[in-house]
C-alpha positions as CSV (number, residue, x, y, z in Angstrom):
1,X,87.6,72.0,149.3
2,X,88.3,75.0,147.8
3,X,86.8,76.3,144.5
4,X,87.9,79.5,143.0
5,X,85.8,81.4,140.4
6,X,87.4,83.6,138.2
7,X,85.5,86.0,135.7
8,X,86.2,89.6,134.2
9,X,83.4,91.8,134.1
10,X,82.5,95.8,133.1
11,X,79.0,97.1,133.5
12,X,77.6,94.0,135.4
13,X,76.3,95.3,138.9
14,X,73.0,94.6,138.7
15,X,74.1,91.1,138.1
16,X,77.0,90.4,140.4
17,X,75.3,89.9,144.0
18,X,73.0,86.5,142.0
19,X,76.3,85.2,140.6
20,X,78.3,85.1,143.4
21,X,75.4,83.8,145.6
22,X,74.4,81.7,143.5
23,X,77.9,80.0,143.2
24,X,78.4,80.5,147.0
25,X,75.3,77.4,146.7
26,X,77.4,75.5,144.2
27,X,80.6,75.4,146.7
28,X,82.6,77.9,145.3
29,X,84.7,79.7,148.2
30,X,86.5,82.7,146.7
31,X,85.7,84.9,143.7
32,X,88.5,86.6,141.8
33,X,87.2,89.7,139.7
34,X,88.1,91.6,137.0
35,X,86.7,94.6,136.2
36,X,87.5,98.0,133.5
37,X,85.8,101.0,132.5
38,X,83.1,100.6,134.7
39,X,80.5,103.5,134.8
40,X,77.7,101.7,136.5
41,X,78.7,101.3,140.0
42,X,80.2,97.7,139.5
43,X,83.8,98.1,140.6
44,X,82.7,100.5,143.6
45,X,80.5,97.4,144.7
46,X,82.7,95.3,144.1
47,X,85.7,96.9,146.4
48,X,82.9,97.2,148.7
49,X,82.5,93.0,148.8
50,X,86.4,92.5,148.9
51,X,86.6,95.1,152.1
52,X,83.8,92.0,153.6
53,X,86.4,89.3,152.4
54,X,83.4,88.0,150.0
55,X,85.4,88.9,146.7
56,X,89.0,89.5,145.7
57,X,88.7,92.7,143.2
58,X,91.5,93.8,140.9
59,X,91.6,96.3,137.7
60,X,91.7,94.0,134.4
61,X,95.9,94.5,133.4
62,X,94.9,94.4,129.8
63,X,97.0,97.3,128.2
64,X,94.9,96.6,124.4
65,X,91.5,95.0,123.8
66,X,92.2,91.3,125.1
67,X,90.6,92.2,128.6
68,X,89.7,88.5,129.2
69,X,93.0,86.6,128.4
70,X,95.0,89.3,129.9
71,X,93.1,88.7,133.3
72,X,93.5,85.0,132.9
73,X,96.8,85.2,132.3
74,X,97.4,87.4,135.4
75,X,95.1,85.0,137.3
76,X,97.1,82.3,137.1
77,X,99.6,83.8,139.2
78,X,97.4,84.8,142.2
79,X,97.4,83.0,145.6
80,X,93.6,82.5,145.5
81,X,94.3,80.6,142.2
82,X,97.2,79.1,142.8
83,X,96.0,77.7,146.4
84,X,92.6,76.7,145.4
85,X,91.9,72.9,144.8
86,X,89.7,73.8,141.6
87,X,89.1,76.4,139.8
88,X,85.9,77.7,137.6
89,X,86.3,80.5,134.7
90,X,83.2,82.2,133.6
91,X,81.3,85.3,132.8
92,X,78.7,86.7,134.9
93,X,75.8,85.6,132.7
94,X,76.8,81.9,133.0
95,X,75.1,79.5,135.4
96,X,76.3,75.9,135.8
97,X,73.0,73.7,136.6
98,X,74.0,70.3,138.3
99,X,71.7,67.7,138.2
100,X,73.3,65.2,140.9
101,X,73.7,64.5,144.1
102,X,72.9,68.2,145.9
103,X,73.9,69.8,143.1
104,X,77.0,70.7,144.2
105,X,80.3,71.2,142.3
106,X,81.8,68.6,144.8
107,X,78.5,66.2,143.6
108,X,79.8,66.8,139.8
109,X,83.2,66.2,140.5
110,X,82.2,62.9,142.5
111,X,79.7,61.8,139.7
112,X,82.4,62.4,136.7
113,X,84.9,60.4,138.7
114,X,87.2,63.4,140.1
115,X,89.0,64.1,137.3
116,X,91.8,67.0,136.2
117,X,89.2,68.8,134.3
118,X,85.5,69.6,133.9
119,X,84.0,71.1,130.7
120,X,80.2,71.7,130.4
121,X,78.5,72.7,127.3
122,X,76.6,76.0,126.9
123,X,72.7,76.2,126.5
124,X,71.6,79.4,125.6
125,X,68.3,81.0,126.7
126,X,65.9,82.9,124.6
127,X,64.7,86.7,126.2
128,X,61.5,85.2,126.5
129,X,60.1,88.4,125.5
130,X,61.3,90.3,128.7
131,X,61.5,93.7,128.0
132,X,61.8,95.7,131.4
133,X,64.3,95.2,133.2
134,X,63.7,93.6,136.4
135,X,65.8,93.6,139.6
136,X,64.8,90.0,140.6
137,X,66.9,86.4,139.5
138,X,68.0,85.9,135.9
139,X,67.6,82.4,136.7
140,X,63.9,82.7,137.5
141,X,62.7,85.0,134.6
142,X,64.0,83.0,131.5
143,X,63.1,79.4,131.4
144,X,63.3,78.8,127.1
145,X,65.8,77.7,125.1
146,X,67.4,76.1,122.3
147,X,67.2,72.3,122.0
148,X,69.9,71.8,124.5
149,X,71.5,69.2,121.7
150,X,71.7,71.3,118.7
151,X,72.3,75.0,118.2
152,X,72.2,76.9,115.5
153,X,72.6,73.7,113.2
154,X,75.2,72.1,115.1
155,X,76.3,69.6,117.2
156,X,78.9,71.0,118.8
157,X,78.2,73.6,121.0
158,X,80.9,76.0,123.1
159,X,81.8,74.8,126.8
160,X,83.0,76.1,130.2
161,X,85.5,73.9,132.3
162,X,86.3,73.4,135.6
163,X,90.2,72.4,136.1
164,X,92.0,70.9,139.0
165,X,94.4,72.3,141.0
166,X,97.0,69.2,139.3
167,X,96.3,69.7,135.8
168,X,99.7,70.1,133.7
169,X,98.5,73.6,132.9
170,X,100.0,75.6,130.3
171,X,97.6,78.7,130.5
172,X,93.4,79.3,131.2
173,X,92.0,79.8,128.4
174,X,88.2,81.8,128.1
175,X,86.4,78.0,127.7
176,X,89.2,75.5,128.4
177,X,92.8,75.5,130.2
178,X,95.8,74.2,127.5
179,X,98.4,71.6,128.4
180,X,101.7,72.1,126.7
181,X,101.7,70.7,123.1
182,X,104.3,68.1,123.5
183,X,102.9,66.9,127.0
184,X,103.3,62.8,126.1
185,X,100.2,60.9,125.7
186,X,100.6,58.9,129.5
187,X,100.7,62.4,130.7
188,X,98.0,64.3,129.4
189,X,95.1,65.7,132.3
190,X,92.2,63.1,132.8
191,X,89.3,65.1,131.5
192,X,85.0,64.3,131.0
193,X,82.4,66.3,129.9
194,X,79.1,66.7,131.7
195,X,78.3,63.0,132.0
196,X,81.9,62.3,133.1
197,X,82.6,60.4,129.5
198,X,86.4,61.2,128.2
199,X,86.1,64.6,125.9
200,X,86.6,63.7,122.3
201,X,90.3,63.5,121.5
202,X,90.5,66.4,119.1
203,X,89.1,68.5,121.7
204,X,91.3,67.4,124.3
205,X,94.4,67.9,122.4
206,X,93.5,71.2,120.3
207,X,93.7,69.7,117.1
208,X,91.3,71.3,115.2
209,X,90.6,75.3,115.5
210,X,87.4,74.5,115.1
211,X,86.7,72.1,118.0
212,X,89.4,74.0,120.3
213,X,86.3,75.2,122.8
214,X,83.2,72.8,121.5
215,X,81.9,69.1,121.2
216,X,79.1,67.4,120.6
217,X,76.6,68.3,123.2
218,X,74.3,65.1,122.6
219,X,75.1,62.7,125.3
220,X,77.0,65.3,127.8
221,X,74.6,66.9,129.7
222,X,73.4,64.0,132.4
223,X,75.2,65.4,135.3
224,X,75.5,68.6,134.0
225,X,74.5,71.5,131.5
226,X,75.9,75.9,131.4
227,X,73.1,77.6,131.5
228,X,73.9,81.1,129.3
229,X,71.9,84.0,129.8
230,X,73.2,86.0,127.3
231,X,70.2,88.0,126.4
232,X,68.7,88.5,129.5
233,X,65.7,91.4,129.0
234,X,65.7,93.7,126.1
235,X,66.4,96.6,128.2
236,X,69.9,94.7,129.7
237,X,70.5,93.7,125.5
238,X,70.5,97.5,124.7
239,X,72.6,98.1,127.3
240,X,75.4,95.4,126.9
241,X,75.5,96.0,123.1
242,X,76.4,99.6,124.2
243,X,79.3,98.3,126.6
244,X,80.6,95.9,124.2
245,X,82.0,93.0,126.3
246,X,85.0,92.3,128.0
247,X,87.0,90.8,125.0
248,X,86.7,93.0,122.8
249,X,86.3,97.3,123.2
250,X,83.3,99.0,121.9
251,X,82.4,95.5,120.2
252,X,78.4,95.8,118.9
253,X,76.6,92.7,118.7
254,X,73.9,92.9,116.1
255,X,71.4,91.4,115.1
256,X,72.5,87.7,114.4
257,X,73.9,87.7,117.4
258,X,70.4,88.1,119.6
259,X,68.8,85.7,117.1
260,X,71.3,82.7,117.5
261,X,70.8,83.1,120.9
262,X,67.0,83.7,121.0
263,X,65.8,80.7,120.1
264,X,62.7,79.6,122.5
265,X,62.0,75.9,121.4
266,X,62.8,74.3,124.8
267,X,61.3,74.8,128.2
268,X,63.8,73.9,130.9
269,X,63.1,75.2,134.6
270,X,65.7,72.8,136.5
271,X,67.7,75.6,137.5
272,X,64.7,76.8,139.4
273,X,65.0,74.9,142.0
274,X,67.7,76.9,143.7
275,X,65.4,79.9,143.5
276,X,64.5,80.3,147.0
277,X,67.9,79.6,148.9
278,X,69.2,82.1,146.0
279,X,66.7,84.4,147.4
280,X,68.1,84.0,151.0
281,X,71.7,84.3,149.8
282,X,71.0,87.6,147.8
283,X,68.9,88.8,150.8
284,X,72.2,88.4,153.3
285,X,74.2,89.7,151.2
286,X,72.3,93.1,150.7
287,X,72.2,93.7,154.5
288,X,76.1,93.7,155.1
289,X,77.2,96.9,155.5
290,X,76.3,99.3,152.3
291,X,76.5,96.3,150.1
292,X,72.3,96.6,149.4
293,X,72.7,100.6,148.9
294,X,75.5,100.1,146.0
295,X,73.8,97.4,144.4
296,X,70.7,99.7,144.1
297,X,72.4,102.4,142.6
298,X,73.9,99.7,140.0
299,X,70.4,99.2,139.1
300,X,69.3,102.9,138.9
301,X,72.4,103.4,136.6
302,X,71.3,100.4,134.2
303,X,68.3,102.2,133.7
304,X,68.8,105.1,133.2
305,X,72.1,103.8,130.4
306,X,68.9,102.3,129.0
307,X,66.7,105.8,129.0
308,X,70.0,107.4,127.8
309,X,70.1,104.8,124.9
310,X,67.2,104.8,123.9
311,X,67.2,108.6,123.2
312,X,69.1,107.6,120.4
313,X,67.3,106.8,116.9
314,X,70.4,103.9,116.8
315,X,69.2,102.1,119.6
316,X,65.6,103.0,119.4
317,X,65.4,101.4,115.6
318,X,67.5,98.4,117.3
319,X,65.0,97.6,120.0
320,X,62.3,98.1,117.7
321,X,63.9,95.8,115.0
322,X,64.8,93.1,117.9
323,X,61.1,93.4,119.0
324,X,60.0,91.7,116.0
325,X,62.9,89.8,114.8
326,X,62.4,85.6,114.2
327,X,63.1,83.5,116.5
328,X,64.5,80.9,114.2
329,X,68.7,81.4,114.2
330,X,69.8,82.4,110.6
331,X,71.5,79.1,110.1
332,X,68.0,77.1,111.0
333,X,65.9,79.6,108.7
334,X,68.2,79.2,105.7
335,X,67.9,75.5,106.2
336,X,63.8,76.1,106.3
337,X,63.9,77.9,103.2
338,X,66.3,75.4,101.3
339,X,63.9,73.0,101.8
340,X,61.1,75.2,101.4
341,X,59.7,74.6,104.8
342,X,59.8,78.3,105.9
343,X,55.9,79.5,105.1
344,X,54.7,76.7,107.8
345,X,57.8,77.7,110.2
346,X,57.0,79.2,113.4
């Protein structure tokens, strides 16, 4: 079976060798990147993997500021897409953890019932109160976060979907492919969330703006969860806020966005237990050629954008004012202090 992932990236090296290894575990065979503006080593190592045949590297066609739907778009018409049986679209900082079978994409697909489409919802983890950062797993160092049903108030949280090579598709989207509007009703894609129950109709069809990439998470999660390290370590925040991300150029993310995502209330070390074939996988990848020599200088460039950063007064106040920020979201605190609950809130 193959499984293409698909994910556009700028400023990521430290990050890339654990993803792809990682989903090298999960079953997935090739890896189509996108990268742009890249001053930290990333698209150097990644030509560097393609010339192995471990990636397939290409510069992000966006001509504006929509790097991601640009690539997608562009993706659709490659051979390693087109060819593959599925196919998985996500960001480097995005981690699917399978509970069945070996944990396998192949033991979700089996568990939901081998359907067209796959969508997982999102749970976020907190920093944790990493500062440094640390050239060892994200999915060893963070093991906190939100209560994986509710976020931020709600009860539908964002998802990340793996489609099927038949699905009727009209284009990938960042968190779900589309099927043509008028596609009849005996004719729409079989599709299950995480515990391979039908998605709720509105999601399914795009009816509502609001539930075009989200649905309840309660309930969805038995096979299946996304684990989102979108904070990772302070230092790596400071550093992506400076990079913007690849949707939107020179895009800042302040300070609601670290505290909707920095919520610490749930312990959850499942993920874990790929830790030490992870380990292995990063280990062989390092020793192929210079693969282990450009990742290192990945690292020595995030740290020293982070040194550069913080010579700024901007960036020094923000790590100072993220230092002691709550760890309630804003939603969840304005709830607290409606119902005048806040003083005993921790």
């Amino acid at each position: 079976m193959r499984i293409t992932a698909i994910t556009c990236v700028k400023n990521e090296g430290p990050f890339l060798l654990e993803w792809i290894a990682f989903h090298k575990l999960l079953g997935v065979t090739d890896f189509l990147f996108y990268s742009n503006d890249c001053t930290d080593g990333t698209d150097t190592l990644l030509d560097a993997l393609a010339d192995l045949g471990v990636v397939q590297h290409l510069p992000n066609p966006a001509q504006g500021r929509n790097y991601q739907m640009e690539a997608l778009k562009d993706a659709a018409r490659q051979d390693i897409v087109t060819q593959a049986d599925w196919v998985w679209v996500a960001d480097v900082d995005e981690f699917p953890n399978i509970h069945v079978g070996n944990h396998s994409f192949a033991a979700l697909i089996k568990a939901c019932g081998n359907p067209q489409a796959i969508s997982l919802n999102f749970q976020f983890f907190a920093n944790d109160d990493v500062e440094k950062f640390m050239d060892v797993p994200v999915i060893g160092q963070f093991s906190h976060s939100h209560n994986p049903d509710l976020w931020c108030g709600e009860a539908a949280i964002e998802v990340k979907t793996l489609v099927r090579n038949d699905f009727p598709l009209q284009y990938f989207g960042a968190h779900r492919p589309f099927f043509k509007p008028k596609t009849k009703k005996g004719n729409r894609p079989t599709w299950t969330d995480g515990s391979g129950r039908t998605v709720p109709h509105r999601f399914l069809v795009a009816a509502n703006p609001r539930r075009i990439r989200r649905f309840p998470a309660a309930g969805a999660r038995q096979f299946a969860t996304l684990n989102h390290y979108a904070l990772r370590s302070l230092d790596s925040y400071l550093v992506k806020n400076d990079r913007g991300d690849v949707n939107r150029e020179n895009r800042e993310f302040d300070d609601t966005y670290w505290r909707e995502r920095n919520d610490p209330a749930w312990l959850d070390t499942s993920i874990q237990r790929h830790l030490p074939a992870l380990k292995d996988a990063v280990k062989q990848l390092k020793s192929k050629n210079n693969i282990g020599s450009l990742h290192n200088t990945s690292v020595k460039k995030h740290r020293a954008m982070r040194d550069a950063l913080l010579e700024q007064k901007t960036y020094s106040d923000m790590r100072d004012q993220l230092r002691i920020a709550s760890k309630l979201p804003p939603q969840e605190e304005a709830m607290l202090r409606d119902l005048g609950l806040l003083e005993g809130a921790t």
